[in-house]
Structures are given as structure tokens and as C-alpha cells.
PAGUGU-75024 format. One record per residue (C-alpha): x, y, z. Coordinates in Angstrom, 3 decimals, padded with zeros to 6 digits, always signed. Layout:
% PAGUGU-75024
PT       east      north         up
PT          X          Y          Z
...
This chain:
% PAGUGU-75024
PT       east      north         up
PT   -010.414   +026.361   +009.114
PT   -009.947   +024.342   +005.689
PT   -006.705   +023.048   +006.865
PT   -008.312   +021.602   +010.299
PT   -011.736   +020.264   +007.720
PT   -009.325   +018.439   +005.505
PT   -007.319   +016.733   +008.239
PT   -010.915   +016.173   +009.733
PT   -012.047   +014.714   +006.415
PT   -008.697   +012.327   +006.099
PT   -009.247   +011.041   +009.757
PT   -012.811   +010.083   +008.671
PT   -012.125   +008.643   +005.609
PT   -008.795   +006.676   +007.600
PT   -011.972   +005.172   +009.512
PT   -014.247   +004.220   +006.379
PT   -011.756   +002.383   +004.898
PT   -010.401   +000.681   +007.750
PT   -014.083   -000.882   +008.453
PT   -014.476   -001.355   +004.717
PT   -011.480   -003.424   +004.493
PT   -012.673   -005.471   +008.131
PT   -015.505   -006.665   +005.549
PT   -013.774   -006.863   +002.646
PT   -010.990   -009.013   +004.533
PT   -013.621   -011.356   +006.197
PT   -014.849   -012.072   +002.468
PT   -011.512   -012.655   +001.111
PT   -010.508   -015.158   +003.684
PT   -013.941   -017.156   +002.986
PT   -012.909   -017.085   -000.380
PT   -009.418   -017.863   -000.615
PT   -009.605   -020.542   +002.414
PT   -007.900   -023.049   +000.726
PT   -004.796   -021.000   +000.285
PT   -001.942   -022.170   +001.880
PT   -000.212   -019.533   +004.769
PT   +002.181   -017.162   +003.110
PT   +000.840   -017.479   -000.343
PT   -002.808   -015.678   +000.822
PT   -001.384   -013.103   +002.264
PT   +000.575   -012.291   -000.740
PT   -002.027   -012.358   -003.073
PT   -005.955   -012.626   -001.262
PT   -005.108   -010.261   +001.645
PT   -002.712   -007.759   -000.270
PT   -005.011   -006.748   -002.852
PT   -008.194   -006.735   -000.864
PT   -005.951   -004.349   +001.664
PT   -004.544   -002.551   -001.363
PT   -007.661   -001.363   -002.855
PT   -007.616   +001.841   -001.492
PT   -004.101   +002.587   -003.195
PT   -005.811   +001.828   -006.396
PT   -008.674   +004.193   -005.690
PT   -007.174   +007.180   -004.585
PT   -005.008   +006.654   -007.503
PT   -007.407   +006.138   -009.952
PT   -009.123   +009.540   -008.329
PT   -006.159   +011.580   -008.189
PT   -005.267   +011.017   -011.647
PT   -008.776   +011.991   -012.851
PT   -009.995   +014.206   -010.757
PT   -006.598   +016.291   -011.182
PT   -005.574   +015.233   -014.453
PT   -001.994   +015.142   -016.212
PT   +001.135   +015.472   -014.213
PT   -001.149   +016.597   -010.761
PT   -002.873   +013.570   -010.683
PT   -000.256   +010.809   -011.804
PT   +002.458   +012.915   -008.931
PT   -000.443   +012.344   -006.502
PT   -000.739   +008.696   -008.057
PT   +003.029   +007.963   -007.466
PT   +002.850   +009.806   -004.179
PT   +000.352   +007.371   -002.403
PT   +001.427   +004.135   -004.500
PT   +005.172   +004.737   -003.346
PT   +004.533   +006.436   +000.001
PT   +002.431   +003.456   +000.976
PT   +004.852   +001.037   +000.294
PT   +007.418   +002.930   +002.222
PT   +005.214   +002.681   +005.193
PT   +004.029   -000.889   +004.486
PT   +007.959   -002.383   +004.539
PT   +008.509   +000.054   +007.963
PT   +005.308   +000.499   +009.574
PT   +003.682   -002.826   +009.545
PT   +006.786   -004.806   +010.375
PT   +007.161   -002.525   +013.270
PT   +003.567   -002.803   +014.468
PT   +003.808   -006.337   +014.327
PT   +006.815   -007.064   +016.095
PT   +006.321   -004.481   +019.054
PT   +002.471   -005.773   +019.656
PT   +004.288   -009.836   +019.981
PT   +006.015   -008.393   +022.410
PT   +004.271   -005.561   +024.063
PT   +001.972   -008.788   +024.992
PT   +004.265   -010.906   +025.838
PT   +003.335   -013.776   +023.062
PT   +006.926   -013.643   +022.577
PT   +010.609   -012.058   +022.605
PT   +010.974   -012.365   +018.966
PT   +009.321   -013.165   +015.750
PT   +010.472   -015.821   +013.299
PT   +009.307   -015.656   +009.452
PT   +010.276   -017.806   +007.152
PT   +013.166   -017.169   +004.688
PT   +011.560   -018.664   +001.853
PT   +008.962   -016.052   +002.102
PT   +011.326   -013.423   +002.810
PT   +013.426   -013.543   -000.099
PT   +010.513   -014.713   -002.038
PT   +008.404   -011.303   -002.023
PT   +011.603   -009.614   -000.831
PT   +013.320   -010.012   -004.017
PT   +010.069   -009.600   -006.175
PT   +009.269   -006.549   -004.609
PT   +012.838   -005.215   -005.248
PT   +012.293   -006.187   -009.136
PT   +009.474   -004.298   -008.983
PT   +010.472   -001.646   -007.955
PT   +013.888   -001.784   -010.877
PT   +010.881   -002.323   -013.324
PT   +009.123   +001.187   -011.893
PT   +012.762   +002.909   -012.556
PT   +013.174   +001.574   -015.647
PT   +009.349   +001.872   -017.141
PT   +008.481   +005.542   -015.863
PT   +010.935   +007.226   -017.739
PT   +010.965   +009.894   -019.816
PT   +008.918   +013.342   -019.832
PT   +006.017   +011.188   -021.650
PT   +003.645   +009.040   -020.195
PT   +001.281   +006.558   -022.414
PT   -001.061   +003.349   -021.925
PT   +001.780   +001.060   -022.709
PT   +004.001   +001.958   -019.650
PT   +000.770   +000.872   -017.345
PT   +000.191   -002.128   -019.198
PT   +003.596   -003.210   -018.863
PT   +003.432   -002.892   -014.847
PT   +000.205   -004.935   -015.124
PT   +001.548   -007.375   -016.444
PT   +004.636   -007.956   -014.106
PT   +001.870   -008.084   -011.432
PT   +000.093   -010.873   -013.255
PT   +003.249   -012.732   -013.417
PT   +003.950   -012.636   -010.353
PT   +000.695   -013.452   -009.075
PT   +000.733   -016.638   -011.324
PT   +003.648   -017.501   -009.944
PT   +002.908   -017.493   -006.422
PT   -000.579   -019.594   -007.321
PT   +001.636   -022.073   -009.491
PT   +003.974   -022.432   -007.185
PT   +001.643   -023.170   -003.894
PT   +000.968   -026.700   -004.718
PT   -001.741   -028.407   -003.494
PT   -004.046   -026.250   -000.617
PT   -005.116   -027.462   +002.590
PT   -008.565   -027.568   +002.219
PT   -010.293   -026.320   +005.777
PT   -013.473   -027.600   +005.153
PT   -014.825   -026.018   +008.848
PT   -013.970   -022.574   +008.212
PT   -016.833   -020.718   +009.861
PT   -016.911   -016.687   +010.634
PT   -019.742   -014.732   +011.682
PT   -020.259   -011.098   +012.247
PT   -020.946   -009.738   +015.454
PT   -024.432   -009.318   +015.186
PT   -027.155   -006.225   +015.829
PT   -029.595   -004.552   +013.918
PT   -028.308   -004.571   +009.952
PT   -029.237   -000.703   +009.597
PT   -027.471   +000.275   +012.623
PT   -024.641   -001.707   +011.046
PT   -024.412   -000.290   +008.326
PT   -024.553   +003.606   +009.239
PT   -021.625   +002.966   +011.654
PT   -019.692   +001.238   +008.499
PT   -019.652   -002.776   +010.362
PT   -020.240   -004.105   +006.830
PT   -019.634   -007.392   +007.894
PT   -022.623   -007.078   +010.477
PT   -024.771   -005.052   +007.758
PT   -024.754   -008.156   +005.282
PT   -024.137   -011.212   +007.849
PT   -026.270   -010.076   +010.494
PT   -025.912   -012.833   +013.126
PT   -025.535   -015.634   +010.676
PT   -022.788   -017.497   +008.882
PT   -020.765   -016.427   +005.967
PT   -021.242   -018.409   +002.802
PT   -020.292   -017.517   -000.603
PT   -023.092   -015.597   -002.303
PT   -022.675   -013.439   +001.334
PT   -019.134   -013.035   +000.618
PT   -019.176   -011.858   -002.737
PT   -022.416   -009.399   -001.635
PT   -019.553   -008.454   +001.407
PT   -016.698   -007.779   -001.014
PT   -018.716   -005.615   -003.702
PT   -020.278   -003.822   -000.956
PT   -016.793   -003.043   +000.860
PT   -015.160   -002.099   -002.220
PT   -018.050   +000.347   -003.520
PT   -017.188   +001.727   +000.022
PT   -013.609   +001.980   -000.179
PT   -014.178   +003.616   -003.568
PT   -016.029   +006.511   -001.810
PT   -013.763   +006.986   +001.229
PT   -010.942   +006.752   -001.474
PT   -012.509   +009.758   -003.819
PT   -013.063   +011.878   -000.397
PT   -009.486   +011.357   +000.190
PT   -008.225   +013.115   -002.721
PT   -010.347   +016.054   -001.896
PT   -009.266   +016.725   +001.238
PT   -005.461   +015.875   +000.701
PT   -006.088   +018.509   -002.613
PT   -008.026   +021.085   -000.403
PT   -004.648   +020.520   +002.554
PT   -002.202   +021.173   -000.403
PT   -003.929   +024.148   -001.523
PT   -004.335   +025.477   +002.856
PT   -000.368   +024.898   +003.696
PT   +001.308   +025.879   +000.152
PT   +002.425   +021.830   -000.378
PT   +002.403   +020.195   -003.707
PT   -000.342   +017.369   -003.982
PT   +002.332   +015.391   -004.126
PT   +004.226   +015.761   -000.844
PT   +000.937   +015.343   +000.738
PT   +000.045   +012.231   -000.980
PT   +003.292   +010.604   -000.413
PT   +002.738   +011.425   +003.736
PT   -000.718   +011.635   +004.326
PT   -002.730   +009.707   +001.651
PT   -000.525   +007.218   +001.756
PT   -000.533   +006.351   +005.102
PT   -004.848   +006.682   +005.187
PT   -004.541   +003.756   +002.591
PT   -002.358   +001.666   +004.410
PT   -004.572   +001.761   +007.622
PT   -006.259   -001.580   +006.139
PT   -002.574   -002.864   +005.247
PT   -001.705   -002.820   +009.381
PT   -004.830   -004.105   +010.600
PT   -004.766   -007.305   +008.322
PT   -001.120   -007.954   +009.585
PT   -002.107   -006.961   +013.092
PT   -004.689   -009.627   +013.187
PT   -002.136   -011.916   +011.430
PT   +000.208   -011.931   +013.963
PT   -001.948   -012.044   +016.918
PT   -003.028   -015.560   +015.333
PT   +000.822   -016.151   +015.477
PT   +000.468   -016.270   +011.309
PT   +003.807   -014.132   +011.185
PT   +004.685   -015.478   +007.756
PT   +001.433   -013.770   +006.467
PT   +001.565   -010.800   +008.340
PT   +004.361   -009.994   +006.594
PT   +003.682   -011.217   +003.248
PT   +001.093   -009.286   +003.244
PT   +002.846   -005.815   +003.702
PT   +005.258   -007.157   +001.025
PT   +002.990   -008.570   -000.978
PT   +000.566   -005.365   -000.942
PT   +003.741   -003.156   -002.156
PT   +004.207   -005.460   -005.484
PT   +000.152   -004.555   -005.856
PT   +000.500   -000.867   -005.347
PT   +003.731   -000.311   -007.291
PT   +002.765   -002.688   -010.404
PT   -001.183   -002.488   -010.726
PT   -002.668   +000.205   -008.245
PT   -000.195   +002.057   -010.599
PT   -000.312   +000.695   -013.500
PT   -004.018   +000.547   -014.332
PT   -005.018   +003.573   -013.619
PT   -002.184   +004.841   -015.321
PT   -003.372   +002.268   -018.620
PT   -007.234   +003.553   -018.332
PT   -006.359   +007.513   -018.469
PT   -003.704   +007.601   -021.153
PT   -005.679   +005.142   -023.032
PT   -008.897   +007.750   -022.925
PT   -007.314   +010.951   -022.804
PT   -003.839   +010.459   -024.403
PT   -000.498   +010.781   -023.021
PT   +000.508   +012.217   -019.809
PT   +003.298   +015.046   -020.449
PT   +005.124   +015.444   -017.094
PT   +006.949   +018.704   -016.060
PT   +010.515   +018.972   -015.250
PT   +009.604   +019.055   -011.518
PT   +007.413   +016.053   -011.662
PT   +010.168   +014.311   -013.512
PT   +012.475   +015.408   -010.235
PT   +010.538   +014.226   -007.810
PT   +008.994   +011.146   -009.406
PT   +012.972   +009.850   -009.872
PT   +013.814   +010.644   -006.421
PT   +010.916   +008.953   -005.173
PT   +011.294   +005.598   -007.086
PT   +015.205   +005.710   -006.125
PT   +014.436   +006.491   -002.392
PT   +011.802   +004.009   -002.437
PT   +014.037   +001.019   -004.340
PT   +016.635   +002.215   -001.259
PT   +014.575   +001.887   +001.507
PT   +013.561   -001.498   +000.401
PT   +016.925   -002.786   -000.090
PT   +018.027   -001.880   +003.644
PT   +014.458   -003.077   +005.001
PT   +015.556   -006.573   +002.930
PT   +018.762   -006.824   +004.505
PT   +017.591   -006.355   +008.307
PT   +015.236   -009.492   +007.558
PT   +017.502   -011.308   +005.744
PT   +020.228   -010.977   +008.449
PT   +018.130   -011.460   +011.630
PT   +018.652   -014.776   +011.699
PT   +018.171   -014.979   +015.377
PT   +014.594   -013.684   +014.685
PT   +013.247   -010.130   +014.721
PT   +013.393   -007.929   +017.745
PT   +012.430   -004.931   +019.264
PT   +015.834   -003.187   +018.209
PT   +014.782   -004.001   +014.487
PT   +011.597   -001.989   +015.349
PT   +012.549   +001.011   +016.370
PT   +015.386   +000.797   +013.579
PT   +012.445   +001.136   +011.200
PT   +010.270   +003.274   +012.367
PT   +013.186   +005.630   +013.108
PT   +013.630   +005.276   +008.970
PT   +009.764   +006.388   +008.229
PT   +010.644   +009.190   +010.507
PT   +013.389   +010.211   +008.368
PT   +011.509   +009.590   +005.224
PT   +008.418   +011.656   +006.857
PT   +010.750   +014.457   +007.639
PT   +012.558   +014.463   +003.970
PT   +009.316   +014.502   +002.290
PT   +008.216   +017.895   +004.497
PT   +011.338   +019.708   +004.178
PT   +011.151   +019.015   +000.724
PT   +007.132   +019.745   +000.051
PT   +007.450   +023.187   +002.097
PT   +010.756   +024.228   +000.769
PT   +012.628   +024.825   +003.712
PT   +015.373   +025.321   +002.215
PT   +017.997   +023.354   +004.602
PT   +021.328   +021.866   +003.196
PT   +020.638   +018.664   +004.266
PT   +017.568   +018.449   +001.718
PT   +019.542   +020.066   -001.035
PT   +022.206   +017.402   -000.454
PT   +020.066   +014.362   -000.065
PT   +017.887   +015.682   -003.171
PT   +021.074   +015.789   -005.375
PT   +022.461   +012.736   -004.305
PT   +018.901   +010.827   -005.203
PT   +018.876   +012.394   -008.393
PT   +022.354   +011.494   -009.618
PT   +021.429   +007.692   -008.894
PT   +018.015   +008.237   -010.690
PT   +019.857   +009.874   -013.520
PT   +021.853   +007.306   -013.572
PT   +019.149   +004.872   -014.413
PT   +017.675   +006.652   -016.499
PT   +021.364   +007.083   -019.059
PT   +021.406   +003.149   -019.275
PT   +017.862   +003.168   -020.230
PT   +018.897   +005.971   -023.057
């Protein structure tokens, strides 16, 4: 019964923060409208659909505390941006095509080697910060700060905006109350009217106090799920939690590529896995050593944090290299190519949460650790 309540509980708060994020997003583009395509989906649209990463971070590290919470942390940050380089790329490539908008889709290659690469530094910066059995407020605000550079880069480097001076959205309309119970935000705040900018920034602090509770519900019920099946927190973070937060994540790109905005639509998947690995990470990793001290990780946290990161930094890599070498544009073939990757990843990650004790695991498992071993001897 507690294992079906905590799946129930996930699927409900997959729903919250997917309508949530609809208002949050609507509020964001308002905002940033002046942002040029590719650089708003890297920055506006990432973090606004990377908020719930941050939440259900912050949560997990203090609801559970210590090595529980930051595993959990690390679970959803890195498990997220596994599915966010597979998933969403899939999603939008087989929905161009499923209806027939086209055979292919064609992103730029400034934008993929752009975020491509700066992801791929992040994630070397991850490898190289988190190390150690020891855990303290400077190792967070170090990853902060590689997300500030980069986002000052990427607003540097835009130039001068096109300014759309007849942006106009509206919400659907209907009775605010109604709205509002059902989660349309959006509709709650706009009613049938126009957005303007004191209703966006009532929109966004609405949807993120929102997001904030889904995100704390989360954590409960992926805790109460560990505690049903016998898993580790942190093999159900890395599958499940993660893959609640990136609902938000697929819709944006969704919508992005049904505009024919491909170019966004997948800067923002890249763009939201430089967010979760460097600040949904890093600050609530700087807030709850910088209260309650450092975090002192066991030897199995240590294990499975360095196989993550490496698996993760892997992953990335190969997903880089498909892009980069489609020059012909991306097809369905690429598609299933990744999602046939998340499937593996899926599948490692149970094996390895219920202990199944297969040779394959034990293999794969020593072979990530060597490599993460190895980065960790030329930080030593």
C-alpha cells in the first residue's frame, strides 16, 4: 500500500509542477522578451524549468540531512541531466516528425558546441570539486560561481536584443478560483486579461511558491518508496525524482519546437543541465554546510557519487558527439539511439539500487570507478 501511495504521490506532484512551470514559463517569456533565440532558452527558460531540481534538492538535503540528503541531492541534479541531454532531444525530434513538420531537425552549431562544451566543463568542474570524504560551503560556492560565469557570458555575448514590442499572451480564461484549485496559475492570476509585468512577477512568485511545495512532497514520497522496496534514496532520486523534475524541462522544449524554435528547445535542455549541476547543486549544498557544518560522506556515498559524476560526464560526451556529427540534421535514428541510452542508464541504476547482484553491474561499477579514481589521484 505505501509503495502504490508514494508512486501515487510522485504522479501528483509530476502534475503540480508541470502546471507550475506552464505559469512560471509564461512569466519568464514576458520578462525576458527581448532575449535573442538560443540565448533565452539557455538562461530565462532553463532556470525557470530547473527550479524544481533546486527544490527537491534543497529538501532532500534538509529534510534528510548529511550524506542521505546531499546522495538524494546528486541523485536528482545528475539524474535529471541525464534525462534532459536524452529525453528531451528525443521528444523533440520524434514529435517534428510524428507530425510531419519535418524529416529532420537542424540546430545550430554555434549553440551546440556553445552549451555543449560548457556543459561538459561543468560537469569536469563537478569531478574535480566534489571530492574527498568532506563536504563544506566552499565546494557549493565554487559551483555557483561557474554558473554565474557562464550566465554572464551568454548575456555579454548576445549583443543587442530584438526588442518585440507586441508580445501579447493571455491565459485561457474562467473563473480565477476554479483556476487555481486545478493548478492553471496562469488563468488564476491573468484571468482573461493580458500579461503585463507586475502580473508576471505576481505569476512567477506564485509558481515558484508552488513548485516549492510539489518539490518538498517529492522527497517524501521518493523517501517513503526507498524505505517500501529496500532502495537507497539515492537510486530512487537519480530515476524517479529526477525525471518528476524534468517534466517542466520537456514541456518548455516541446512547445519550443512546435514553434519550429529548435535552437531553444535544445538550449534549453542543455542549458537547464549547467543550472542543475552548478547551482541547483551548489546552493543548497553552500546554505547547509554553511548552517550546520560540513557534510562527512560515507564510503558508499563516495562510490556512488564518483560513478555517477563519471557516468554522467560520459553520457554527455557521446550525446555531444551525435549532435556534433549529424551534420545532415537530426533524425529519427538519433532518437531512438538516445532513448535506448536512458534505458540503459535506467536499468544500471536498478540493478545497482536493488543489488541484484549480476556481473554486468559489478563490471560496469568497477570500470566507472577506476576512471573516477582516476580523477580523483590528479586532484591528490
Amino acid at each position: 500500500m505505501t509503495i502504490l501511495y508514494s508512486l501515487a504521490l510522485i504522479l501528483i506532484t509530476c502534475i503540480i509542477i508541470w502546471r507550475a512551470c506552464d505559469g512560471f514559463e509564461m512569466a519568464s517569456n514576458y520578462l525576458g522578451r527581448h532575449m535573442k533565440e538560443g540565448i533565452k532558452g539557455a538562461t530565462i527558460n532553463a532556470i525557470g524549468s530547473s527550479l524544481p531540481e533546486l527544490f527537491t534538492t534543497l529538501f532532500f538535503l534538509f529534510v534528510l540531512k548529511d550524506k542521505d540528503g546531499f546522495a538524494g541531492g546528486i541523485g536528482t541534479t545528475a539524474g535529471s541531466a541525464v534525462f534532459n541531454a536524452m529525453i528531451i532531444p528525443a521528444v523533440v525530434i520524434m514529435v517534428v516528425i510524428g507530425k510531419n513538420i519535418s524529416s529532420k531537425i537542424e540546430i545550430s552549431r554555434k549553440v551546440i558546441l556553445r552549451d555543449g562544451i560548457a556543459l561538459i566543463l561543468a560537469e569536469l568542474a563537478l569531478i574535480f570539486v566534489i571530492t574527498g570524504s568532506t563536504l563544506n560551503y566552499t565546494h557549493g560556492l565554487i559551483l555557483m560561481i561557474l554558473y554565474f560565469a557562464y550566465v554572464a557570458y551568454m548575456l555579454l555575448s548576445q549583443g543587442a536584443g530584438v526588442v518585440d514590442n507586441n508580445y501579447e499572451e493571455e491565459a485561457d480564461g474562467g473563473y480565477r478560483t476554479v483556476a487555481l484549485i486545478k493548478g492553471d496559475l496562469s488563468t488564476a492570476v491573468l484571468g482573461d486579461k493580458k500579461i503585463n509585468k507586475t502580473k508576471a512577477v505576481i505569476l512567477l512568485i506564485l509558481s515558484v511558491i508552488f513548485i516549492g511545495m510539489a518539490c518538498f512532497w517529492l522527497v517524501q514520497a521518493c523517501e517513503q518508496l526507498g524505505d517500501a522496496i529496500g532502495m537507497p534514496i539515492y537510486f530512487v532520486s537519480v530515476v524517479l525524482a529526477s525525471a518528476a523534475t524534468s517534466v517542466p524541462d520537456t514541456i518548455i522544449s516541446y512547445k519550443d519546437a512546435m514553434k519550429g524554435n529548435y535552437d531553444d528547445a535544445v538550449a534549453n535542455a542543455l542549458g537547464s543541465n549547467i543550472f542543475d549541476v552548478c547551482f541547483a547543486l551548489g546552493l543548497p549544498l553552500f546554505l547547509f554546510t554553511l548552517i550546520y557544518g560540513p557534510i562527512e560522506m560515507s564510503a558508499e556515498t563516495i562510490e556512488n557519487v564518483g560513478q555517477l559524476r563519471v557516468l554522467l560526464l560520459l553520457l554527455t560526451v557521446i550525446v555531444f558527439l551525435i549532435f556534433i556529427f549529424a551534420r545532415k540534421g537530426i533524425k529519427r535514428i538519433h532518437a531512438y539511439l538516445l532513448i535506448t541510452l536512458y534505458i540503459v542508464f535506467v536499468a544500471y541504476s536498478i540493478g545497482k539500487g536493488i543489488d541484484y547482484n549480476l556481473p554486468v553491474i559489478k563490471e560496469v561499477s568497477a570500470f566507472l570507478s577506476s576512471i573516477s579514481n582516476w580523477f580523483t589521484s590528479l586532484v591528490e
